[in-house]
N, C-alpha and C positions, 0 to 999 in steps of 0.2 A: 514092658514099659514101667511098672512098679520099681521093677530094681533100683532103674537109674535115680528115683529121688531118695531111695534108701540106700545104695551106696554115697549119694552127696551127703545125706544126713553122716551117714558115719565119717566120712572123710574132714566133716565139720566141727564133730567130738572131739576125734583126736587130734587135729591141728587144734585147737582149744585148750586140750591137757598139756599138750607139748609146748604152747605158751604157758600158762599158769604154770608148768615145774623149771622155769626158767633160773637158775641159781645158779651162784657165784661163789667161789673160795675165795678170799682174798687174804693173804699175807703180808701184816704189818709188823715194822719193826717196834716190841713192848717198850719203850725209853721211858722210864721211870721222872714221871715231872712234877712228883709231890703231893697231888691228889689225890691220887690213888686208884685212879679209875684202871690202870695198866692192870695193878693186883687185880683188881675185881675181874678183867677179862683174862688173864691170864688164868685165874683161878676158877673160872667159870662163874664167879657169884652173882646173885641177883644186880647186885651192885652195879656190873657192867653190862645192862642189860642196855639202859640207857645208850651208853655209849656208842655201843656195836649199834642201835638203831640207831643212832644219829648219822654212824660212819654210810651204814646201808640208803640213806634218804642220801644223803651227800655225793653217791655213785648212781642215783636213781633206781632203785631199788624199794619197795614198800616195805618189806619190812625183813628184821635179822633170826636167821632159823636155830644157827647155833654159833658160842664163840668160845675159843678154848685156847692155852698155849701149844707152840710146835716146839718139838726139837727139831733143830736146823739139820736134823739125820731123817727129818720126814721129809724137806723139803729136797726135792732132787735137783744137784745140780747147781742151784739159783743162789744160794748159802752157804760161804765159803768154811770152812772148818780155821776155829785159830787154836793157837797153841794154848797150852792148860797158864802159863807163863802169864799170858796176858787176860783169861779169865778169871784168875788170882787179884790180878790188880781192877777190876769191876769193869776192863774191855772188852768183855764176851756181850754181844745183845741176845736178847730173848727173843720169839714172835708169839707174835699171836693170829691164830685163822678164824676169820669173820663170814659166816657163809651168809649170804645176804639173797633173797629169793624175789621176783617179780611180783 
């Protein structure tokens, strides 16, 4: 008869841990809009530290675990490849991946 409140306790742990590591990638496109906040997440600096939690409160999320650029060669699939032609002329986008955690 012991077991069964000491298997409930466990089973109540880890449904607990497995909410709390609740985390999200999120893939935004970097678009450069003069403030600079893009650089600062793109480059991982302090700077866009801000940002990334703002984005993470804005999806419901408490708070941003880590933020960094993607090459669109990480992104499978979803990110279409353009030619060098039109990365030359400043039509390539950058991303950036926001992990945002529960």
């Amino acid at each position: 008869m012991k077991l069964i409140p000491a298997l409930v306790a466990c089973a109540a742990l880890l449904s607990a841990s497995v909410a709390a590591a609740d985390s999200r990638v999120f893939i935004i496109a970097n678009q450069p809009d003069g403030y600079g906040i893009d650089r600062c997440l793109a480059k991982s600096e302090r700077c866009g530290a801000h940002a990334a939690l703002a984005y993470c409160k804005a999806h419901d999320f408490v708070q941003a675990t880590a933020y960094r650029r993607v090459d669109p060669d990480e992104v499978t699939g979803a990110v279409p490849k353009s030619s060098g032609v039109a990365c030359a002329r400043g039509g390539c986008d950058e991303y950036v991946a926001i992990t945002c955690q529960r």
